[in-house]
C-alpha positions, 0 to 999 in steps of 0.5 A: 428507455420508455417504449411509449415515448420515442423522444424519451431520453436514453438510459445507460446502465452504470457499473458504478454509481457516481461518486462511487470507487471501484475497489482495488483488485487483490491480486493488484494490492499484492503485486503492489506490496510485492513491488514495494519490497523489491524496491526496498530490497533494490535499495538494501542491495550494496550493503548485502553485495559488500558481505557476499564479496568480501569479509563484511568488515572494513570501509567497504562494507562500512561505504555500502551500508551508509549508501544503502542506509541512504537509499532507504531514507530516500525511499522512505521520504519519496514514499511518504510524498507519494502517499501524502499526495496521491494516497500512493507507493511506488507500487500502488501507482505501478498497479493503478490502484490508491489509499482513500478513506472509506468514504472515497476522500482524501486520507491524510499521511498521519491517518496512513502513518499512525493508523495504517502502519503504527497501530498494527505493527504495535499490535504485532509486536505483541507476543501471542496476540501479535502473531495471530493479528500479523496472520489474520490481517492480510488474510482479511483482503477475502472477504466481500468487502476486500479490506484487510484488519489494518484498513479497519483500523484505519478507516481506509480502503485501495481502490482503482486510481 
């Protein structure tokens, strides 16, 4: 504020600029991916309950792998909603934080698909170069700017929702 105009408009100094995103914390983008593969493990749980009682053959084991083969398509296409209209998982929305391309707009589910996912799990399945990329890319997220590889790729960045 202006010290020799006392009619002067007020100054408040902003975290963030206007327009401009916080980005997620780590240890949010962990908690979330931690609570996608709960949720996938939530959904594999008939199938692996019908082995550990009984002998793993015959209609039980056959009903739970069908209900749990169910569960993850189901878990799949609302996951897909959710990321195509919020840039979100399940997790990502427990832990308030959400996928955008690195100039803060909308990213598309073929961009998240094809990019995000696709690319790198190619990348990994390759022998050698793969383990090493599947080792590097998560461990990017400490660097300044918190990205990891498959956000690189993507031209994506997690920030809080």
């Amino acid at each position: 504020m202006d010290q020799s105009n006392p009619y002067a408009a007020s100054t408040v100094a902003l975290d963030t600029p206007a327009g401009q995103q916080v980005l997620a914390d780590r240890g949010a983008r962990l908690i979330a991916v931690l609570i996608d593969g709960f949720a996938v493990l939530a959904c594999m749980l008939p199938f692996g309950l019908a082995f550990a009682v009984g002998d793993g053959t015959g209609a039980v084991a056959g009903i739970a792998g069908a209900l749990s083969g169910l569960a993850v398509i189901g878990l799949v296409i609302y996951q897909l909603m959710m990321l195509h209209r919020q840039g979100q998982t399940i997790g990502k929305r427990a832990m308030k934080v959400r996928i955008v391309r690195t100039d803060g707009s909308h990213c598309g589910i073929g961009r998240l698909i094809a990019l995000r996912w696709l690319v790198p799990a190619l990348i990994g399945a390759i022998p050698l170069v793969g383990g090493l990329f599947s080792l590097l890319d998560p461990l990017m997220i400490f660097r300044e700017n918190r990205l990891c590889l498959h956000d690189n790729i993507a031209d994506t960045k997690v920030v809080q929702a």
